[in-house]
N, C-alpha and C positions, 0 to 999 in steps of 0.2 A: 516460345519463351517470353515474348513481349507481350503476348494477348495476359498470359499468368499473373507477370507485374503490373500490370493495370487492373487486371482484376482485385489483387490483393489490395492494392491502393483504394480503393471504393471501403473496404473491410475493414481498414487499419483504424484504430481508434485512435494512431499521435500525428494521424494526419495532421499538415499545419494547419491555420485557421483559414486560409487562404481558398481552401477544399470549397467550393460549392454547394457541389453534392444535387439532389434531383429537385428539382421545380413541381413537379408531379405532386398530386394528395398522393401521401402513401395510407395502405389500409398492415396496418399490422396488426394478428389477434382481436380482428373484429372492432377495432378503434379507426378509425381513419383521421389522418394527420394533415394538414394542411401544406400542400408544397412548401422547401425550406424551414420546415417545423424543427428546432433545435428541442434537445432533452432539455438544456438553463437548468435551474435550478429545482426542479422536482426535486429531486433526490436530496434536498435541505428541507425540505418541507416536514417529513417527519421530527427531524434530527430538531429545526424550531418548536414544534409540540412537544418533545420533552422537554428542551430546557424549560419553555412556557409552563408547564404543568410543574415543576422545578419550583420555577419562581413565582409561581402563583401559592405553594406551599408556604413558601419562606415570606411571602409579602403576609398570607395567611397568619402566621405566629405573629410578627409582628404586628401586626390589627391586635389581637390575644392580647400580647404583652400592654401594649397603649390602651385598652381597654382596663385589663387590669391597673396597669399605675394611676387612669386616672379614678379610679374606684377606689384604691388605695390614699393617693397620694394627699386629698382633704385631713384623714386622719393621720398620718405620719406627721404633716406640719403642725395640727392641732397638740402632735406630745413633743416634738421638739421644740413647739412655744410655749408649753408648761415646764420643759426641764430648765428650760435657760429662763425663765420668769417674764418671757414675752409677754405682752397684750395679745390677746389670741387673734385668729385672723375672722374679719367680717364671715358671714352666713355669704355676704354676696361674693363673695373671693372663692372661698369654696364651690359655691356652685358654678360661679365661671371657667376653673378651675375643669371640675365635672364635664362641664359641657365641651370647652374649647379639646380637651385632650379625649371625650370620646367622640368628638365629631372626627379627630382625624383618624381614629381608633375605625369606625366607619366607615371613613375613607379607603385607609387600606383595607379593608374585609372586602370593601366592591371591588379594588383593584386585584385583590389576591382573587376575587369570584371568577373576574372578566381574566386574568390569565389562566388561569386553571381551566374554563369553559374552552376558550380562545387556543390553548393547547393541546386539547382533546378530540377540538373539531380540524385542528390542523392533521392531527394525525387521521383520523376518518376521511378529511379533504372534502370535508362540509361545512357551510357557513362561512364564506370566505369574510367578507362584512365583520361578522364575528371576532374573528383573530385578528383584524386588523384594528379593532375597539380591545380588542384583550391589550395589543402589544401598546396603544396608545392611554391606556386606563393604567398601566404601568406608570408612566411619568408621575403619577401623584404621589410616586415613592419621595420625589423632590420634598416635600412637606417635613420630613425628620432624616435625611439627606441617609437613610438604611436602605439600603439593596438601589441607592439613587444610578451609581454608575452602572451595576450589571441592569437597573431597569434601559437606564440609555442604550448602552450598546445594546441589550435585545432587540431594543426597537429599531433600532439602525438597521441591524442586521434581519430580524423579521421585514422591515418595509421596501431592502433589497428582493427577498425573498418572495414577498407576499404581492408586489407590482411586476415580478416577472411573466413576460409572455407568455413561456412554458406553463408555469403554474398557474396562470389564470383558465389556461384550455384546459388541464389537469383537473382544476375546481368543476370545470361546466362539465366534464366527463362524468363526474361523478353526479351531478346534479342528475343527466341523462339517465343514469342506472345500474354503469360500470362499476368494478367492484374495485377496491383498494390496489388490492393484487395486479389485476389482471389492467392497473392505470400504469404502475410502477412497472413493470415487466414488458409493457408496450416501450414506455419513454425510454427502459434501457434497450430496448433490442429498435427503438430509434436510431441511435448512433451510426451503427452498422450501415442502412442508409444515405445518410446527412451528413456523417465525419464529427 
């Protein structure tokens, strides 16, 4: 009966965090682990590529939208300083006008690119470099303070994610030739293991 509960205890996945667990490289499904290799955060890894791919969409329209206003916006003021009997605005206000609102219009389309890319390769579990330029290509959302907090916290929350141990040997598995599946299916039937 004693040999049973300590067996089970190796098994349990609510072991406290206290568990040890083996020292040993373990080889699971042809992966081998590194003695004390914890699963961490793998299993956020996808779940960051979508939001990424999400918010590279949304950062995407918005580049759209700041492109169009500022294509727009020269003639909208040129007729609301003809209704009110303004002095019309300089040629060089206009085009500053032009430039300054689609350089950031620019702006966001690189950072809607770099999250979108950055999210795609998170979920593949290639180009680590990559999504970590995706999640920090996001902050230029600061520039018209849209999508600025969900840029923040993504990034917070991807550079938790993207500096974890797990998921760096995860990255390099994949670099080696292992397949999505068969990285994800190892790190879970890790636990079992390690606690």
């Amino acid at each position: 009966m004693n040999n049973d509960s300590e067996n089970d205890s190796v098994y349990n996945p609510y072991q406290p965090t206290e568990f040890v667990g083996t020292t040993e490289p373990i080889t699971i499904g042809g992966i081998t682990f590194p003695g004390n290799m914890r699963r961490g955060m793998v299993g956020h890894v996808q779940i960051l590529g979508v939001l990424m791919i999400v918010h590279g969409i949304i950062d995407l329209l918005a580049a759209v939208f700041m492109m169009a206003y500022a294509w727009m916006m020269p003639g909208l003021m040129r007729q609301i300083g003809a209704g009110n009997g303004a002095k019309p605005m300089p040629p060089q206000a206009e085009w500053g006008m032009l430039l300054v609102m689609g350089g950031i219009g620019v702006v966001f389309l690189i950072a809607g690119v770099s999250n979108l890319l950055g999210g795609i390769w998170a979920i593949q579990f290639r180009r680590r470099p990559g999504v970590v330029v995706g999640l920090v290509a996001g902050f230029a959302m600061l520039l018209s303070c849209y999508c600025f907090p969900t840029s923040l916290a993504l990034m917070i929350y991807g550079m938790f994610v993207m500096f974890s141990q797990p998921v760096i040997y995860a990255f390099s598995l994949r670099q080696q030739g292992h397949d999505v599946k068969e990285i994800q299916q190892s790190f879970l039937e890790l636990r079992q293991y390690v606690g």
